[in-house]
N, C-alpha and C positions, 0 to 999 in steps of 0.2 A: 692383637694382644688381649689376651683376659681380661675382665670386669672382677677376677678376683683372682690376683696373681700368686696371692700367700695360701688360700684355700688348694688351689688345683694345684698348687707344687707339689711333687712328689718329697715322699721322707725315706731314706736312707735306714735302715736296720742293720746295715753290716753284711749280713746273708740274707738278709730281702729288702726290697722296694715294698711302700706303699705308693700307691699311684696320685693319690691324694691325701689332706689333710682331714679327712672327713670319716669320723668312725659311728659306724650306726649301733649305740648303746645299747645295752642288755634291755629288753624287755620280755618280762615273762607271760606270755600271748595264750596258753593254755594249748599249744598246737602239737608238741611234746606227747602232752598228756591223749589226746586224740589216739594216737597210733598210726595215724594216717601221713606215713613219711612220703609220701608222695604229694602232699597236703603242704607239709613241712619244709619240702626242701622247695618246693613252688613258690614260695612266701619266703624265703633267702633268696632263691634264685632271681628273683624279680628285682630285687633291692642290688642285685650285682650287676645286672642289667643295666642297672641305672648309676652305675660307676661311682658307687661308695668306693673309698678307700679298704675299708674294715667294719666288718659286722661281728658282733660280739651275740652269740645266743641269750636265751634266758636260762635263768638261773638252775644247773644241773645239779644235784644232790650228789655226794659221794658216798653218802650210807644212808641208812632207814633214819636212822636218830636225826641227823644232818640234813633231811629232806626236810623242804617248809610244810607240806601238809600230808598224810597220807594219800599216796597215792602218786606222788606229782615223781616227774623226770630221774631220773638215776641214771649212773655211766657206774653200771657195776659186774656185770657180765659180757659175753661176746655176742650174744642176742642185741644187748646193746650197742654195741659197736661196730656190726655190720648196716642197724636201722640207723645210726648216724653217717653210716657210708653214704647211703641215698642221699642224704642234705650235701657234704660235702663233695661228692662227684659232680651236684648240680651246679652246684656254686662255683667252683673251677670249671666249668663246662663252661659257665656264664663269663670267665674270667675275674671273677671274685676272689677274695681273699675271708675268710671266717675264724676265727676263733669260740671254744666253749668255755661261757662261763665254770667256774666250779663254784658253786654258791653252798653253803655249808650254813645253817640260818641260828643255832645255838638254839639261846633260848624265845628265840621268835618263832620255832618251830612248832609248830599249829598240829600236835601231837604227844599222847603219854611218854614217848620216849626221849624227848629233848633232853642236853645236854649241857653246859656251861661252865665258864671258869668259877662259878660258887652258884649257890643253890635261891639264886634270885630271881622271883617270876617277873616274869614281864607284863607291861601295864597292857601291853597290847595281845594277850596269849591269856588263857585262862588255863595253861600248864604249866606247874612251876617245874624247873630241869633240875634235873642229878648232877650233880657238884662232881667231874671229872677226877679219879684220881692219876699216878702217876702214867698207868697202862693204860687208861683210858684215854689220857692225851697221848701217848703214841699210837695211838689206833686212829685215833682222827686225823693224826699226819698221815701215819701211812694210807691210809685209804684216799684221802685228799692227793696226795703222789700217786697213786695209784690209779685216779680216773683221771688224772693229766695224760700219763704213759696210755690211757685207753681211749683219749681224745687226739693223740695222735696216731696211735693204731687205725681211729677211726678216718684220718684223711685230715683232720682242724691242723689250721697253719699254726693254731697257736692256743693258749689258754687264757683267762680273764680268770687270777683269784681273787674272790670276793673279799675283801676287807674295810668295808664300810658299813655304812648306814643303820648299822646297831649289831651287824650280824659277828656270827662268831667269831671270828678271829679280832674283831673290836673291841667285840665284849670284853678279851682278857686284856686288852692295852689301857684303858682306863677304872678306876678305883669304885667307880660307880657300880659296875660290874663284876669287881674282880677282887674278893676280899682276899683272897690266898693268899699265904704265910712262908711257901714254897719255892722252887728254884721258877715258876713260872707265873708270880705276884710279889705285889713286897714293893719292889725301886721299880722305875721306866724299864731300865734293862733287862727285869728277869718278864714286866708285862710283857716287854714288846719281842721276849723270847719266840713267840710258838708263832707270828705271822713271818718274822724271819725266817727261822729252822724252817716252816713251810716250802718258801721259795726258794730255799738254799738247795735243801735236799729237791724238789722239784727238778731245779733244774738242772742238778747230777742227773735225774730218772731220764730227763728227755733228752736230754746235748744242747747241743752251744746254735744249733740251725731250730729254733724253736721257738715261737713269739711266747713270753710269757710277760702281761700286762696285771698289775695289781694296784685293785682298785683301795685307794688309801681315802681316809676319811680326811677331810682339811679341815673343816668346822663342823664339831660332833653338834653341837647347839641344844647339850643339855647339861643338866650340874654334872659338877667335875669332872667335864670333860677334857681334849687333850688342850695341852697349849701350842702356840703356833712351834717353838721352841726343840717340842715331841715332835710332832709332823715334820719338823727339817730333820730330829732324827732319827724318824724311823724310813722316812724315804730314803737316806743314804744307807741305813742298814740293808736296805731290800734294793737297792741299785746292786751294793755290792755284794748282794745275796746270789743274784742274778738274773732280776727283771730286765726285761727290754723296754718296758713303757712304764710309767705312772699315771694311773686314773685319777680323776678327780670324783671323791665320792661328798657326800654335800649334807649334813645332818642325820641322826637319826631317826628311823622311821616312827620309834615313840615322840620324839622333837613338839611342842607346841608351836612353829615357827615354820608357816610355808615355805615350801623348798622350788615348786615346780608346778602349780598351780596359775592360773592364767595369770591372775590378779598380783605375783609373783611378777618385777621388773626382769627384761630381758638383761639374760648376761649377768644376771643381778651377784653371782659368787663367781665369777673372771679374776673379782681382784684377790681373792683366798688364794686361787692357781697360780697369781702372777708372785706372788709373795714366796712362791718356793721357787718359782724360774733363776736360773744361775746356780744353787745349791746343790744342784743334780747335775751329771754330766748326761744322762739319759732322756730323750724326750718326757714330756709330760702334756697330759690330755685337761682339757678344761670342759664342764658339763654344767647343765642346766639352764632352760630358757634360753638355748638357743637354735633359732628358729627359722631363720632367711639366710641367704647367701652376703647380705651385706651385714648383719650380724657377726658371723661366722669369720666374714676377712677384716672386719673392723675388730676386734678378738685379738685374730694373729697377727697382724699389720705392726698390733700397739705392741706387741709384746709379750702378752698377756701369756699364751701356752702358745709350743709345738704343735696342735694339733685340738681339734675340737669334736666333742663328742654330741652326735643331735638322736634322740629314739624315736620320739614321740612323732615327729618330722617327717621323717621316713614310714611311718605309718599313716601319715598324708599325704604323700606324695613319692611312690620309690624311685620316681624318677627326677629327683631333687638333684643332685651331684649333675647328671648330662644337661637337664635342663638349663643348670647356670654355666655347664660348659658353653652351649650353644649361645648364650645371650637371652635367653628366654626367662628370667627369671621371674617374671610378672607373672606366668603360667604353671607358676609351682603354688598348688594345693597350700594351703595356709595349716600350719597346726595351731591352734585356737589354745593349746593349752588344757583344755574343758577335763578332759580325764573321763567323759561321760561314758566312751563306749571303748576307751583304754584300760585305767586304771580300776575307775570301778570295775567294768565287767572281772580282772583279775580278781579283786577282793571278794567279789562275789561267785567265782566258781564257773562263771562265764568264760567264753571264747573272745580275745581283746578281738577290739575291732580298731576304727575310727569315726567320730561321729561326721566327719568332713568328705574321707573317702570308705565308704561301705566295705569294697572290694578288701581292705587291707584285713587278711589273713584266710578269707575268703578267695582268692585267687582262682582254684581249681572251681569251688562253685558257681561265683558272680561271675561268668565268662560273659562280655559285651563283644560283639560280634557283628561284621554289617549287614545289614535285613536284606533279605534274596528281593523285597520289592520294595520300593521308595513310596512310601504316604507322605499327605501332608496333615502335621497336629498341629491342633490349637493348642495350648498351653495356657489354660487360664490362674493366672495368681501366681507373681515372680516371688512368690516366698520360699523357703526352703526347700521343701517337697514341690514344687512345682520348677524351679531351677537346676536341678536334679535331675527329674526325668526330663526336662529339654535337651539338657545337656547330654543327656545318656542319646536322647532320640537322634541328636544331630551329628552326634560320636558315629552312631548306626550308618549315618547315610540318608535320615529322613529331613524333609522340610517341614520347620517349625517357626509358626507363630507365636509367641507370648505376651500375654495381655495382663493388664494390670491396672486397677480405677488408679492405682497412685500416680505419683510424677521419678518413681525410680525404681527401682527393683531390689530386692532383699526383705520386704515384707518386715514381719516382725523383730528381724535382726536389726532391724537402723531404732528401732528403740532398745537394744539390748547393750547397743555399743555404745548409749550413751551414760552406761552404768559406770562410775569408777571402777576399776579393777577388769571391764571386760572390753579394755580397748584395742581388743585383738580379734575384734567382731567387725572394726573398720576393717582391717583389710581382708577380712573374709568376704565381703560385701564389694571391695574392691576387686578384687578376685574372679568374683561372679560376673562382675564388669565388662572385665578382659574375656573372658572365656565364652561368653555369649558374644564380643562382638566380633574375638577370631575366628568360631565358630560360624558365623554369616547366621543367627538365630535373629529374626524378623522379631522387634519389639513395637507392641501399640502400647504406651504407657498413658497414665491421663482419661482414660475411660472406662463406663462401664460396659458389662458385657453382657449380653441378652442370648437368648437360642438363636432368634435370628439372624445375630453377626456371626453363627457359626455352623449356618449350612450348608457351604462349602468345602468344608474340611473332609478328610478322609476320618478322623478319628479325634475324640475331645478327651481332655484329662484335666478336670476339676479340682485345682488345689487352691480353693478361695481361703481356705484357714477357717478364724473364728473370729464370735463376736466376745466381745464381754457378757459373762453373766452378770442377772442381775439378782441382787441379793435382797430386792424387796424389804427396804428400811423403811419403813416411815417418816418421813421428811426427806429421804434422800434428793427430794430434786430442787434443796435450798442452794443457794450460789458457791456455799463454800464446801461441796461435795463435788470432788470430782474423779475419775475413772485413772486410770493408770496410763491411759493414751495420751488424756488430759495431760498430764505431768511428765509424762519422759518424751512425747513426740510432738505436741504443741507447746509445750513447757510455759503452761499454766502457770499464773504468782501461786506460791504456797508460802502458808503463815509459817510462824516460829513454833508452833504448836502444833503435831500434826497427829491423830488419829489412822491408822491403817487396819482397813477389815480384809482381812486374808493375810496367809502366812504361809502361804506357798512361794515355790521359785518367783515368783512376781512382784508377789509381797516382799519378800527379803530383798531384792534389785533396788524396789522405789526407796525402801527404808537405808539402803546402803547407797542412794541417788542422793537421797533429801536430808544423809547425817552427813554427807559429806558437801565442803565450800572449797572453792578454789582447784589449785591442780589436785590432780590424785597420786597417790603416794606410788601409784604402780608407775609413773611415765619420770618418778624421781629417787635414785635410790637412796642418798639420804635419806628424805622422809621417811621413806619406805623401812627403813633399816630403824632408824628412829622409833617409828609406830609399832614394832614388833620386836625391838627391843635385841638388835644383833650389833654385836661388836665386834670388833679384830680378835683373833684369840691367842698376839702378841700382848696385847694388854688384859683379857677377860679370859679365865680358861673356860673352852668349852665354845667361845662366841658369843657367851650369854652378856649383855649390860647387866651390870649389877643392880642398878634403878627398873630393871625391866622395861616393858611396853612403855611409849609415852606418845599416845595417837594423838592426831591436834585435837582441839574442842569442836566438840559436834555442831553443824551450822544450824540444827535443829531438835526441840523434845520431840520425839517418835515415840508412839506407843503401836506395837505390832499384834492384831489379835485375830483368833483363829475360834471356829466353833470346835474343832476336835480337841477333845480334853487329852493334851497329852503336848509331848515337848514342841516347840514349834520350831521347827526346820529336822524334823524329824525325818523328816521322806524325800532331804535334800539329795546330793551326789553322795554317795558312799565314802568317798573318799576327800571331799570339800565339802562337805556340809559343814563339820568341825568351823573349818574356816571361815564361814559365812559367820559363822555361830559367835563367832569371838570377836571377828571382826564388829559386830551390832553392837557386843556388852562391849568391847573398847570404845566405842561412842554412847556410851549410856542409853543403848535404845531398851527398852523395858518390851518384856516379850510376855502375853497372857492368851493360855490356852482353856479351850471350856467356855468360852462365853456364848451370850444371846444377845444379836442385834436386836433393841428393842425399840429406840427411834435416833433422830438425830435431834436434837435440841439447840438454843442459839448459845450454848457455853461448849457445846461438845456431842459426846456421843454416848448415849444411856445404853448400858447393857446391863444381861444378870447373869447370874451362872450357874449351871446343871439341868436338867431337866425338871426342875422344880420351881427356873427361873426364879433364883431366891437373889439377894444382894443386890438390888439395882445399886449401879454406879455412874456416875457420869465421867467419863473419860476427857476431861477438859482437850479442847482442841481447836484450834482456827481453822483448822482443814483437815475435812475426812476426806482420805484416798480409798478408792474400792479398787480389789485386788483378788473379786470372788470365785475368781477362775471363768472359764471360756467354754463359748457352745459352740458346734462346729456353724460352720455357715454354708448354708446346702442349696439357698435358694435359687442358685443356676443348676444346681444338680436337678433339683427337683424341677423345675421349670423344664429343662431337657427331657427330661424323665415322662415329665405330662405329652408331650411333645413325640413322645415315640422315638425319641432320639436316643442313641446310647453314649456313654460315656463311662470313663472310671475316675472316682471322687480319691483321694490322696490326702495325705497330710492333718491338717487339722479341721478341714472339713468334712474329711472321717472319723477323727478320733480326736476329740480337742484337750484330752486332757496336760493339765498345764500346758505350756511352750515346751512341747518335744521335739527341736531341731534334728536329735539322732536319728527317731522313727520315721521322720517325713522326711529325711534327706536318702535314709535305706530304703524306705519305700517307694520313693519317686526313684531310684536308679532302679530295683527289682523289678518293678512291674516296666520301665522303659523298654528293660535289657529283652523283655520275654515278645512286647508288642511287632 
């Protein structure tokens, strides 16, 4: 019997099966935009392989205006719909099942031509849209009908229309957006006219053998948004419109309120999905933060939704779905949540990746393959980049040794998991565990490593990381100075007063380590809900508490300071820095950019500021933490290197800047894959 009987059960549609409960969410990967359908249908193909139920594409545009950026994906001619032939023939080849999004973005369109149900820019868009008139909103149905009928031309079993997360067909449901006076503003029935008429007429265009799933906002999680009240009625509008599913769509994307972010509790809006379970006679999909196979059936088990939706996941691991078939679930890839080489790379114009699995969208290029000759590596330094290329080596066929002075393996990641919010770093760590020990990967942990322990080997690969730089204080080497390793890996006493020099990714960690006491709010969704200020939106429209945020009291005064004159956490994640950001001023951490370490004193920490070093100040503080960022650590490189011995250096004792898990985890698989 199954380890998870409600996840692998198949779901009934009437005129089709899904073979499981398991839909792999829209993400928009930038692979579209390539042109490289052979790229594209490779990167579906894989994930059906790996016996998803449903794969939902990224976001397709149905017109120029409706596109989120110039440039990006369209289903508007036959060109386009033979180049979607190739994704969907693969996908059925694989025994897959796919649907296309139609994603229609309003006024979040990233372009002069945007559109909207009134003439309001968006905080996220530096374009304000043209306020629709009567012809205008039938143009945008018909054309939205119109790249459904060209997504089943194209071979899609089915459609995903977007109606969430602030985008168009949202924008006109709620008042926030939607000032209009006309038959399509005004009451709930005339807003929630045009995503009805949408799905109505849709699916006249297609027939009654046609998946169309619409993706419904449950908690918009901004002022006047909908009430729970709306959401029971506009999903029964669009049941009997003629959806086959309901998505679960989870804030919008202007929202102050992480949706999906590690530090985000797992399952954390399951209970928004369960609250409409029963009011529908049509399945309903539940999304966000979930991420494991015992996540996923403890979900549907409870009740919660029909059906679960994971994106992010599947871009860790495509072979998530067979691998919990088999019992193997230990050996499914972790998605971390990070967004590092996900979501930012999107917002950034980048190709998504994964920062856990490199391979993911990369398929046709990252080909790992078994070596025509079996070597034996050394592998020095079980940290990211060094775990990585082992693991790719012994994927290969090669024998590997990995070596490490610690007493366990994961390197700088076992101080990262002990950050609130990024306790999804243990099981990546645990992860690395399994996968080195199924693999037969020979560990020496507990020592160091010299050239001589390593003249035997066929070939060496240097991933010792970094040290701490040193920021050269004056007094720094008083008792109550200590280093970042100090504090999250030996977890040093720290006073109530603390001083932080640096205000990079490291700095923000310790400062969100040392404002927080007790549990963290991500392993408790109360708190968590509490701290960021979300409520039912049966009692609060929109989801918002009307008291807003009420984070507990900080267990620490944190002063976070940085030499570049300029915002601090500026050059964090693209897409979570925000949060990092907020989450600090909800504990009253004080953030100063522009200073000059100029010594450390017994009340604190004297700086000044500019280049003129004018203001001295003393920064009252029981404990400075230094956070000045990292040198790579070469000295086994270099030592080989005297030695006549060759080798290749990886990770962060190639490139130490900050703690780049992304680079040294694509790195160490790149260069394995090629050795």
């Amino acid at each position: 019997m199954s380890n998870y009987p409600h996840m692998l059960a198949p779901l009934d549609l009437g005129f089709t099966t899904l073979k499981n409960r398991v839909l792999m969410g829209s993400m928009h990967t930038g692979l579209e935009e390539t042109k490289d359908w052979n790229r594209v249908a490779e990167f579906y193909a894989e994930r059906a392989r790996g016996e998803v139920g449903l794969m939902v594409t990224g976001g397709i545009g149905p017109n120029l205006e409706g596109s989120v950026l110039p440039g990006a994906a369209m289903m508007v001619s036959q060109d386009d719909i033979d180049n979607h032939s190739v994704v969907t023939q693969r996908v059925n080849d694989a025994g897959g099942k796919i649907a296309m999004q139609i994603l229609h973005a309003g006024r979040y369109a990233y372009g002069p031509k945007c559109v909207a149900p009134s003439a309001i820019k968006s905080p996220i868009s530096p374009f304000p849209p043209t306020e629709l008139d009567a012809a205008g909103i039938e143009k945008q149905i018909s054309d939205i009908v119109d790249t459904a009928v060209r997504a089943r031309q194209a071979g899609y079993d089915g459609v995903e229309i977007m109606g969430s997360e602030g985008y168009f067909l949202n924008q006109f449901l709620v008042t926030h957006t939607n000032k209009r006076t006309d038959e399509w503003g005004g009451s709930y029935e005339n807003r929630m006219r045009l995503p009805v008429e949408v799905v109505r007429r849709t699916r006249a265009a297609v027939g009654d053998d046609f998946i169309i799933i619409y993706r419904l906002s449950m908690i918009d999680l901004i002022p006047n948004g909908s009430t729970h009240a709306e959401v029971v009625q506009l999903a029964k509008a669009v049941e009997a419109a003629g959806a086959s599913i309901i998505n679960t769509g989870i804030g919008w994307h202007e929202a102050r309120i992480p949706t999906i972010a590690t530090s985000v509790p797992r399952a954390a809006f399951a209970w928004v999905t369960k609250k409409l379970m029963g009011k529908v006679g049509i399945p309903i999909i539940t999304s966000n933060r979930i991420n494991t196979p015992d996540v996923a059936e403890n979900v549907l088990a409870t009740g919660y939704a029909d059906m679960v939706s994971m994106a992010r996941p599947m871009l860790a691991d495509a072979q998530f779905v067979s691998k919990a078939m088999a019992g193997n679930a230990a050996s499914i890839a972790p998605c971390i949540a990070c967004n590092q080489a996900c979501l930012d790379h999107t917002f950034s114009g980048k190709i998504s990746s994964c920062l856990v699995n490199p391979r993911a969208c990369y398929e046709t290029e990252l080909v790992v393959t078994p070596a025509q000759t079996r070597k034996s590596f050394a592998v020095v330094g079980a940290g990211p980049a060094g775990l990585s290329a082992a693991m790719t080596l012994a994927e290969r066929g090669h024998q590997v040794t990995l070596f490490d002075r610690a007493n366990a393996i994961g390197g700088q990641l076992n101080m990262a998991k002990q950050v609130p919010g990024k306790e999804e770093f243990w099981g990546l760590v645990d992860w690395y565990k399994t996968m080195v020990a199924d693999m037969g990967i020979e560990t020496r942990l507990g020592q160091s490593v010299t050239a001589d322990d390593l003249t035997g080997f066929d070939d060496v690969i240097v991933a010792t990381g970094v040290v701490p730089r040193d920021p050269a204080i004056a007094g720094q080497d008083a008792p109550n100075v200590l280093s970042y390793i100090d504090v999250l890996r030996d977890k040093a006493p720290v006073g109530k007063t603390v001083a932080i020099v640096g205000a990079g990714g490291i700095g923000f960690d310790v400062a969100e380590f040392l404002a927080q006491e007790g549990s963290s709010p991500t392993e408790n969704l109360p708190d968590w809900m509490e701290e960021w200020g979300v409520s039912d939106p049966e009692e609060n429209r929109g989801g918002l508490a009307p008291e807003g945020p009420k984070p507990e009291a900080p267990a620490r005064a944190v002063t976070l300071l940085q030499r570049k004159a300029e915002k601090p956490g500026k050059r964090l994640g693209k897409t979570t820095g925000w949060i990092h950001r907020a989450a600090l001023n909800m504990k009253g951490v004080r953030m100063m950019g522009g200073v000059n370490y100029e010594s450390v004193e017994p009340g604190g920490l004297m700086v000044s500021f500019g280049e003129a070093r004018e203001n001295p100040t003393l920064i009252e503080a029981d404990t400075i933490v230094l956070c000045a960022g990292q040198l790579p650590e070469r000295s086994l490189a270099d030592e080989l290197i005297a030695k006549g011995m060759s080798c290749h250096v990886i990770g962060g004792a190639d490139v130490a800047a900050e703690l780049d898990a992304k680079r040294a985890i694509d790195q160490g698989t790149r260069l394995a894959a090629t050795l």
